[in-house]
Structures are given as C-alpha cells and as structure tokens.
matplotlib code that plots the C-alpha trace (Angstrom):
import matplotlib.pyplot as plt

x = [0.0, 1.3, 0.8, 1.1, 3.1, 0.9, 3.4, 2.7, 3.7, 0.7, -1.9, 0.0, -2.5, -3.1, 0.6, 1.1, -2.0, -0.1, 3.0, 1.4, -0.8, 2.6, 4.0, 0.8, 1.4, 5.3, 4.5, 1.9, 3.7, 6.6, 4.9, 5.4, 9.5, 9.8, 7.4, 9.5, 9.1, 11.4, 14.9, 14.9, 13.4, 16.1, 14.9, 15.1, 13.3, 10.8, 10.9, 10.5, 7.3, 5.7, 6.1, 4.6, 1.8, 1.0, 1.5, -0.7, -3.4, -3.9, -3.8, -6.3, -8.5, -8.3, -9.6, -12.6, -13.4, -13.2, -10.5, -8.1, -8.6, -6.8, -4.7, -3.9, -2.6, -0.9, 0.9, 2.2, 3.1, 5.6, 7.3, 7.4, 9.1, 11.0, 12.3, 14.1, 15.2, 15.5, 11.4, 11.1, 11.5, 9.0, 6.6, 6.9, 6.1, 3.4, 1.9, 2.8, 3.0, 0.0, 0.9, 1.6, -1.8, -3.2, -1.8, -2.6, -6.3, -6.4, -5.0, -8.2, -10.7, -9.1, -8.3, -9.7, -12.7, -9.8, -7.3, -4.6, -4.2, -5.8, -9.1, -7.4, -5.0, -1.4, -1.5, -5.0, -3.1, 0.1, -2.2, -4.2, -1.1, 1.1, 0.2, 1.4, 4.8, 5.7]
y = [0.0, 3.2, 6.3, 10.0, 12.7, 15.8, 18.9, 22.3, 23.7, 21.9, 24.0, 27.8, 29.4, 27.6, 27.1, 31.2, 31.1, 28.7, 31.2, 34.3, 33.4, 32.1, 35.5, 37.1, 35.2, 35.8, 39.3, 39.4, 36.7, 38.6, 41.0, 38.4, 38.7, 42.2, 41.4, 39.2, 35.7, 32.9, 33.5, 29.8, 29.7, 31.4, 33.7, 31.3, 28.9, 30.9, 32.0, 28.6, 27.3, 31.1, 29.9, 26.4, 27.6, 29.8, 27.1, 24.4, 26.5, 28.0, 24.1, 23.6, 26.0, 25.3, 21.7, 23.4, 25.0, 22.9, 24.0, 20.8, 17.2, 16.5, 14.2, 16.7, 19.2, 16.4, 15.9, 19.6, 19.6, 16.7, 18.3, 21.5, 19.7, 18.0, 21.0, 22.5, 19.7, 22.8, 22.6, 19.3, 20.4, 23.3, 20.7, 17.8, 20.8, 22.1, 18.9, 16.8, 19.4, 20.4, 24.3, 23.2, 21.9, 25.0, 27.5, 25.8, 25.8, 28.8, 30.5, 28.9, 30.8, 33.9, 33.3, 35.2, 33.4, 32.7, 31.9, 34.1, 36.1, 37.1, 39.1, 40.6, 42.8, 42.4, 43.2, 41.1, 38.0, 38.2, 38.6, 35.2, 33.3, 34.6, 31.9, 29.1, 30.2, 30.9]
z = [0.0, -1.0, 0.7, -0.3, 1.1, 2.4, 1.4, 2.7, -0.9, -2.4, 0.0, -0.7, 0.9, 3.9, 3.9, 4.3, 7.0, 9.4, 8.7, 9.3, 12.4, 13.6, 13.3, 14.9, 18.0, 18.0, 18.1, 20.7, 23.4, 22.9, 25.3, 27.7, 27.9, 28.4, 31.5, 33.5, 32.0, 33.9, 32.9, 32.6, 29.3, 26.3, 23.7, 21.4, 23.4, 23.9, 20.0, 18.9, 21.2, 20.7, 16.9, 17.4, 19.4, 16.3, 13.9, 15.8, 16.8, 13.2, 11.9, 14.6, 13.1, 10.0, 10.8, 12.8, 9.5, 7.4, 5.3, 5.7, 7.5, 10.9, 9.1, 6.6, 9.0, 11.2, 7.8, 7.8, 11.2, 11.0, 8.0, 9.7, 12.1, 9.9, 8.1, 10.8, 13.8, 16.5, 16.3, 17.7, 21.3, 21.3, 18.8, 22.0, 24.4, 22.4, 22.0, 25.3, 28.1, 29.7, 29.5, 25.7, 25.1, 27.1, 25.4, 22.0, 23.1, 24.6, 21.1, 18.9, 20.2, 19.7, 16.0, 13.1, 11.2, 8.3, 10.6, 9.9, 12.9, 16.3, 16.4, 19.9, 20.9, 21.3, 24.4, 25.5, 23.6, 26.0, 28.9, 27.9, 27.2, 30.5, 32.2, 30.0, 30.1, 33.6]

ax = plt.figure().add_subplot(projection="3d")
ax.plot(x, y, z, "-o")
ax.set_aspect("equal")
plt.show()
C-alpha cells in the first residue's frame, strides 16, 4: 500500500495562514518577555514554542473550519518539524506538556474566522497566554 506525502507547498494558501498566524502570536507573546518571563526559558526557546503555538493553533483552526482534515494538517506539522530539527523540542512541548496543550487551546478561540491572525489585541493576547509560560 502506498501512501502520499501531504506537502505544505501543495496548499500555498493555507501554507502562508499557518506562517502568518505564527508570526501574529510571535509578536503578541513577545509582550510576555519584556514582562519578566522565567529567565529559565532562552529567547530562542521561547521563540521557537511562541512559533509552534501559532503554527498548531492555526492548523487547529483550519480543521474546525473545514478547510483541511486533521490528518492533513498532522501531515504539515511533521514536516514542519522536519524541516528544521530545532522545532522538535517546542513541537513535543506544544503537543505533550499540559501548558503546551493549554496554550494551543487557549490561542483557537481567539483566532480570526480565516485563521490568519488574532481578532485581539497584542497586548489582551500576552495577557491570555502569560500563564502558559511561567
């Protein structure tokens, strides 16, 4: 039984929907280290799980409306991962960790209808994801 590859490139437009909403929420949590996150966490750390937040949440969405199957966007998310290995970590947090799965959740709701970005502030956005990073 062969089975097909789902690439990201195939879906362009839903492809740069997961990347912008990702950059939405980069921009709004990074409200969050200028207000005294754990100096545990690095920039880049914190970067990288601000990006898969983003990146999950808008796949999430995209599977409440319809746009893609789950399967479909567990497809993307695995090359995503794939394309760049420093991912993994924040994708396992993300996706294992309850203040992961929280955040992920908590990011849905607050999405636009077409799932490019948040229909909130900036700074209501860091204040609904502060606690999933302390």
């Amino acid at each position: 039984m062969m089975t097909s590859a789902i690439y990201l490139d195939h879906f362009p437009t839903i492809f740069k929907t997961l990347i912008k909403t990702k950059l939405s929420i980069i921009t709004a949590v990074a409200t969050i280290v200028c207000t005294g996150l754990s100096a545990q966490a690095t920039e880049s750390e914190l970067a990288r799980k601000q990006e898969m937040i983003g990146f999950l949440a808008a796949g999430q969405c995209i599977v409440n409306t319809g746009m893609a199957t789950q399967e479909t966007v567990d497809g993307w998310a695995g090359q995503y991962v794939n394309e760049d290995p420093d991912r993994k970590p924040a994708y396992q947090w993300a996706t294992t960790s309850p203040n992961g799965q929280a955040a992920v959740q908590a990011t849905v709701p607050f999405l636009t209808p077409d799932c490019d970005g948040v229909s909130i502030s900036d700074e209501q956005f860091a204040r609904v994801m502060m606690p999933y990073f302390k």
